[in-house]
N, C-alpha and C positions, 0 to 999 in steps of 0.2 A: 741699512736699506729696508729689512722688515718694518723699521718703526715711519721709514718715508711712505711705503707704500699704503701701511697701515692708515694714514695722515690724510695722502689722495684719497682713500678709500670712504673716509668717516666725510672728506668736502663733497665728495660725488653723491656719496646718503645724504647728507643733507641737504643737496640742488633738488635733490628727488624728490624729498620728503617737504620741500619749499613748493615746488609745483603743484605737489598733492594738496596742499594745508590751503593752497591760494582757489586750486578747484570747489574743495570742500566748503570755501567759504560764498563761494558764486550760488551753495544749493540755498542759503536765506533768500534769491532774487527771485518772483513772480518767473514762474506758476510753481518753481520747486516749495517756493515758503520754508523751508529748515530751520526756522530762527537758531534756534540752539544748536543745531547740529553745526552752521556757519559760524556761533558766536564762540562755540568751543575749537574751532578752528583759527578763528582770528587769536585768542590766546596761543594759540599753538604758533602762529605765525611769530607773534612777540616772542614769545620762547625761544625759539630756533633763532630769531636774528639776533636776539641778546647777547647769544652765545656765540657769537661771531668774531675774533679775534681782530679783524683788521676790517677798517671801514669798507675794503674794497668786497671783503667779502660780503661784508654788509648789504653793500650796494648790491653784489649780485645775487643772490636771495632776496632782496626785495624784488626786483626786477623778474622773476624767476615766479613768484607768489604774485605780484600784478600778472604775468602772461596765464598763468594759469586761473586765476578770477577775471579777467576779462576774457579769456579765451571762451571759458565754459560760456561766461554771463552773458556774452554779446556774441555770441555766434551766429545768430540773425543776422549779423548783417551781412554776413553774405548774398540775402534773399533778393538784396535787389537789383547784381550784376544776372541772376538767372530768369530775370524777366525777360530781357533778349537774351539769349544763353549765347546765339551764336555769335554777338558783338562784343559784349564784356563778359561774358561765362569765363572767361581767364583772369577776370581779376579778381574773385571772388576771394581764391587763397591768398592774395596779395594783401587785399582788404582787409579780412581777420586777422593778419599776422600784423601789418601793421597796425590797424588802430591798438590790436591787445598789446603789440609790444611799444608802439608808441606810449600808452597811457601808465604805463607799467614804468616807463622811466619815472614819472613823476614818484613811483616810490622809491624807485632806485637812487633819486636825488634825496629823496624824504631819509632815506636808509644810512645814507655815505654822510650827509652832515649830518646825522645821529651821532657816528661813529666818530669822524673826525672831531667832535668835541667830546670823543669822549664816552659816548655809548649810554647805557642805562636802561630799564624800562621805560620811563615816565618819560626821559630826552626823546627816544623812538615813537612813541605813542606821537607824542607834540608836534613834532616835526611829521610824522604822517596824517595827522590832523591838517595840519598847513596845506601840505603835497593833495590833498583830495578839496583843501578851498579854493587855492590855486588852480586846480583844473576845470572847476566852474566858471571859470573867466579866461583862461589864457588863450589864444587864437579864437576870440568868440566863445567859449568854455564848451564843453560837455559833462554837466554834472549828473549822467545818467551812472546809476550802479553802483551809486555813492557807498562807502562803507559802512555809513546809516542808513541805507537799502536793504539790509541783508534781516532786516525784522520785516519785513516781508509779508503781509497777511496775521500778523501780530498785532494784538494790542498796546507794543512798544513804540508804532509808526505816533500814537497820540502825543508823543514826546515833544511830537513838529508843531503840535499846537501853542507851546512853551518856547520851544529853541527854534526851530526851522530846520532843513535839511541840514546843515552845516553844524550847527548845533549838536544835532543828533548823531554825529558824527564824533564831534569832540568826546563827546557823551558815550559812545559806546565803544572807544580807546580807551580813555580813562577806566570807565570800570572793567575792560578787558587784563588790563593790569593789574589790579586788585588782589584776586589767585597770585598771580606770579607773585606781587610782591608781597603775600603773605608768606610764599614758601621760601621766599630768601630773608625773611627776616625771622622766623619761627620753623621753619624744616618741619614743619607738623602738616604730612598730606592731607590730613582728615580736616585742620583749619582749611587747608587753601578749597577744599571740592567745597567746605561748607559756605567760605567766598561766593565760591564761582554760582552754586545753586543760591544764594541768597540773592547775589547781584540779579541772575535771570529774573526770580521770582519780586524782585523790589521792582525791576523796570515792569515787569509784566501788570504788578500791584498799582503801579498810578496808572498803567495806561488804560486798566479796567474803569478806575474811578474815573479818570478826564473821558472815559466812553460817556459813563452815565451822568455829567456835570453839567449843569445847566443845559438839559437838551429840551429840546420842545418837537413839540406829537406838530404832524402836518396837517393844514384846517383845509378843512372840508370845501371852504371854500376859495383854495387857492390854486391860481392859473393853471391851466392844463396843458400839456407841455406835449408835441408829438416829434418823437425821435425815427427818422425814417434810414433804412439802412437796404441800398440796395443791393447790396454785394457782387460790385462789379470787378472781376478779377483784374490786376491790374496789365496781364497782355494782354486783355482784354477791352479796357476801358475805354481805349481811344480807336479802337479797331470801328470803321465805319458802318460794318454787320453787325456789330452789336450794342453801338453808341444811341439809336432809337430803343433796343429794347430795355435798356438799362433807366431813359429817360421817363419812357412809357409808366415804367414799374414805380418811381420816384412820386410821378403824377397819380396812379392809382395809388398806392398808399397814403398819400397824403390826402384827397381825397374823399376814402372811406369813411363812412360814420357819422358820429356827431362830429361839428368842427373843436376841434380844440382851440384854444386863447393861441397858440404859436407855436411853426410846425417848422423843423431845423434840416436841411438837408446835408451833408457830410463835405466836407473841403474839395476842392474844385467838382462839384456836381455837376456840374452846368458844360453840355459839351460847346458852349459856344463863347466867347468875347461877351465882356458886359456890354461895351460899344456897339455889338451889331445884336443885341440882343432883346430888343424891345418887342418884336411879336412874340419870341419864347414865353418874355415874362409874362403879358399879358396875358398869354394862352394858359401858363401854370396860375399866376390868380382867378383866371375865370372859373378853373377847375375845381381849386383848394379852396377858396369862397374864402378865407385868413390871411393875416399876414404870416409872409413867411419867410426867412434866414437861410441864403444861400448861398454855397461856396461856390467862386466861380473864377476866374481870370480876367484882372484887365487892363486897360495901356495905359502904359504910364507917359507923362509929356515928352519922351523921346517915343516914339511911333516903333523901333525897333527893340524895345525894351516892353517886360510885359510885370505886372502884379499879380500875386495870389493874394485873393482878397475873399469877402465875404460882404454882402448887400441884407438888407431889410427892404421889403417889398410892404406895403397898405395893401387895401384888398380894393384900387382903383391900381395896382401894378406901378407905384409909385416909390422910387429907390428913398427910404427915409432916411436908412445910416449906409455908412460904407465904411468897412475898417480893410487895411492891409496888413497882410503879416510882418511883422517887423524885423525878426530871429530867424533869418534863410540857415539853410542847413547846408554846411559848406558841401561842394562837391557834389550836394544832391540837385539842390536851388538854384544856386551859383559854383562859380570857379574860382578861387583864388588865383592869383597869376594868370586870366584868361588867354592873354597870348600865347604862353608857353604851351596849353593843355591844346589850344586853338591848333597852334604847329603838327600836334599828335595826332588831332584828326579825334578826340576825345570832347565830351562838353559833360555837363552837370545831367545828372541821371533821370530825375527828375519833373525838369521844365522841356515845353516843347516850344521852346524857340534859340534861336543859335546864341544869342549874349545873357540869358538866363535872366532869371528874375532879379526885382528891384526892391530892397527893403521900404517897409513904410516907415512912419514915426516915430511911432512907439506905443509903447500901454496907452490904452484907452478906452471910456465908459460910454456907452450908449446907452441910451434911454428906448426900452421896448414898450409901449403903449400894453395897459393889462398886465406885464410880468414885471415891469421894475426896470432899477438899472443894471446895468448887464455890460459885464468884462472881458471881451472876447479874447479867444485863443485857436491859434490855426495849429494845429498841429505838434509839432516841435518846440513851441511857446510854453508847453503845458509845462516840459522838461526844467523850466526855467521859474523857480522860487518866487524870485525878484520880479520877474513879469504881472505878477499878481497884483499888484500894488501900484496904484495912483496917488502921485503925494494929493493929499487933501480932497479927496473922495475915496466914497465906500461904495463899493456893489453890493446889489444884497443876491447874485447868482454872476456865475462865470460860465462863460459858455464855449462848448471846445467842439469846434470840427477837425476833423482829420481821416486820412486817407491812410490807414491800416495796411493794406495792403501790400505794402513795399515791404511789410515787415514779416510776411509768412504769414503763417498758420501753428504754428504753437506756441513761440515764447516768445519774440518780441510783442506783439500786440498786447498781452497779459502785464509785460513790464509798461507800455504805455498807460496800460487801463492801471496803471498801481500808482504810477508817476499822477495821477490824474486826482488820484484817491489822497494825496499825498499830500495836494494844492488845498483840497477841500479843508483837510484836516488842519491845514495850518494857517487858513482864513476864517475859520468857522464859518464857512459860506458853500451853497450846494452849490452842485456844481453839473449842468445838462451834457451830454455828450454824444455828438453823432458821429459814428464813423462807417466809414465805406463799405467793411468788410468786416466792421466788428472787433471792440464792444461797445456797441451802443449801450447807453447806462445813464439812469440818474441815480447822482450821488448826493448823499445830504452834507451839513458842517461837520458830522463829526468823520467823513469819509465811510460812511454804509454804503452798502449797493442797492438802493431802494428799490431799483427794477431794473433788466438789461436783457439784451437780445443775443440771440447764442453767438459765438465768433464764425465766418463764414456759412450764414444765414442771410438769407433775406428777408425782410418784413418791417414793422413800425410796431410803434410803441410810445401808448399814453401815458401818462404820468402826471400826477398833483404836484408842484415845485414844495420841495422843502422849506421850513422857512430861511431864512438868514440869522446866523445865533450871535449873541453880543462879541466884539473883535476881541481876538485872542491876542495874549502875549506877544505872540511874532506879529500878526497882524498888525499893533500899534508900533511895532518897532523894530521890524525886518531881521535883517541878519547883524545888526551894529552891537548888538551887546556880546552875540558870539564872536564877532570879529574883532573885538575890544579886547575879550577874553584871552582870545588865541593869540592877540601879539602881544600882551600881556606873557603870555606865557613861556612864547619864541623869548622874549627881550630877557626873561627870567632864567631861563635855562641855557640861554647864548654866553652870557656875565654870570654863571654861578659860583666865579670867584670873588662877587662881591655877596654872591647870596647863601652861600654856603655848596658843598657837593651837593651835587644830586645820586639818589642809590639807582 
């Protein structure tokens, strides 16, 4: 009996110490930045699962280490059930528990076919490499918070200029491993810390150099870029008291001063339908004396269906481009199952119309008269690698509006403005960004913060475009060489009776 209880006692310490190890690694994600404090946790995670006797436990220690790094990491999202607090303020715990524990399976599955083939370091690693690519895409993906995330404000994010997110991912399992399997093959503590500090210090050492690698100074005489940020709160936004003042403030800023070459307003700016919207525009070109880029909503050929889109205006108020967003954000944009939620008496958070918004195309290049060609991205696009990329065009600037707002006032919008940071780095292409409520930012190729406006501020912001730096690695070859890799390595570790054990 002592030795039974002893047995529970050592599974319950280490559920615990799984929760802990998984929180500890959420402190690498914007605004925490921990790299290593997250990166020494992630070894720690490997640790603890290795040591796991039966797959199943496997599985729940994975499961247990996902709840507690998405819990920490994504707890924002709570912030946009207490917009109406008194309509959906009850799903807010609903919310968090599910997506952390939803997303937490995927390690849970990643954990349990570790185990059932058998366990290992290097089999665990692999298969939770897979488990965080697989999430990029499954139901539409969310590869926010990625576990190549967790360098964070580091010089290791430069990684993505070579692999991409996913890559970098693979990349910082792998050498999580390293330590451990130095202690199980030499028991020599002082080898495996001098591992684990060598590994930091080798990632942090090229990500120094690909900082300073072929980068170039911004010319004096290039396009002047105005980022206007009105900071319209979002129970606020659409409130009819305060949807003139917000507009007004948009129009003065933009505005002010000398004209700049192209002045970008933040995703759905515009309180009004592009359709009924022709004295608006007119009235904002007459003002802005530029062309100017505006988030705005409009109808799609079902009359009861509507677009989040974005327009380019000439300065005769003339719409030159129009992109829609392509990447609805389930649940927020749209409803999966909309009958069912319909019965509830529930819709998409969101959009203000009852059948939700309608995806566009897809990726695509616009041509801005003065600044170049230009990639747009609405918001929750930015989240997405693979959006970046036109087969057989290159932008030489990406351009992202988006509505901050929904995400609070401390960490979500910091983890947007990273995810943003992220895109640049792994196109070598700046990157303009207007948001509602902040951070407004330009960002160069190598993902600097050239200039930005504080979060939950109002005002504008001029800036010179960066240039565009010659296409990176990933850029000419997306995510295919680390997805080559990765099932390379599933297919190698599945059959290691024909490849020999693995330790």
């Amino acid at each position: 009996m002592p030795e039974t209880r002893l047995g529970r006692f050592a599974v319950g310490s280490d559920r615990s110490v799984a929760l802990f190890f998984g929180a500890a690694m959420a402190t690498g994600l914007a605004p925490f930045s921990l790299g290593p404090v997250a990166f020494g946790a992630l070894v720690g995670c490997l640790w603890l699962a290795s040591k796991a006797q039966t797959p199943r436990r496997m599985a729940v220690l994975g499961w247990l280490m996902g709840l507690g790094y998405f819990g920490l990491g994504l707890h924002w999202i709570v912030e946009p059930f207490f917009v109406d607090a008194r309509t959906t303020g009850w799903m807010a715990p609903f919310a968090l528990l599910g997506l952390a524990g939803g997303l937490a399976l995927f390690w849970a599955l990643a954990f349990w076919v570790a185990g059932r083939l058998g366990g290992g370091l290097w089999r665990l690693a692999i298969f939770w490499a897979l488990a965080e690519t697989l999430r990029g895409f499954v139901l539409t993906g969310f590869p926010w918070a990625l576990v190549g995330h967790i360098w964070s404000g580091t010089a290791v994010l430069q990684w993505g200029a070579f692999v991409g997110p996913y890559g970098l991912t693979i990349l910082t399992l792998a050498l999580a491993v390293l330590p451990l399997w130095s202690w199980v093959k030499l028991r020599n503590a002082a080898v495996s810390l001098a591992f684990l500090f060598g590994v930091w210090a080798g990632l942090m050492g090229v990500g120094i150099w690909q900082m300073g690698a072929n980068d170039l100074p911004i010319s004096k005489d290039a396009p002047v870029i105005r980022l206007v940020q009105p900071n319209a709160l979002q129970h606020q936004k659409w409130d009819p008291d305060y949807m003139p003042i917000f507009f007004n403030r948009m129009v003065q800023f933009s505005a002010e001063g000398d004209r700049p070459d192209l002045v970008i307003w933040p995703e759905s700016a515009l309180p009004v339908y592009l359709d009924e919207a022709g004295p608006t525009l007119e009235y904002i070109v007459e003002q802005v004396r530029t062309q100017t880029m505006i988030g705005l909503q409009r109808a799609h050929e079902d009359p009861t269906q509507y677009k989040n889109a974005l327009v380019l205006l000439d300065t005769q108020a003339a719409v030159t481009a129009t992109y829609d967003k392509h990447h609805l954000v389930p649940f927020g944009e749209y409803m999966p199952l909309p009958g069912f939620w319909r019965s509830l008496g529930i819709r998409a958070l969101a959009n203000r119309t009852e059948f939700g918004f309608v995806g566009g195309q897809g990726p695509e290049i616009i041509d801005i008269p003065y600044v170049g060609r230009a990639l747009p991205l609405i918001c929750y696009e930015a989240v997405f690698a693979r959006h970046t990329r036109v087969h057989g065009q290159r932008a030489e600037v990406m351009v992202h509006l988006t509505n901050d707002a929904w995400f609070g006032s401390a960490v979500g919008p910091w983890q947007h403005l990273e995810q943003a940071r992220m895109r640049a780095i792994e196109q070598g292409l700046p990157l303009v960004r207007s948001a509602n409520t902040g951070v407004s930012a330009v960002i160069d190729g190598k993902g600097r913060l050239v200039d930005y406006l504080p979060l939950n501020s109002a005002g504008y912001l001029d800036a010179r475009l960066p240039p565009a730096l010659a296409p990176t690695i990933y850029a000419r070859w997306g995510d295919v060489p680390a997805f080559i890799l990765l099932a390379l390595l599933v297919f190698w570790t599945s059959f290691r009776r024909f490849f020999g054990a693995l330790t």
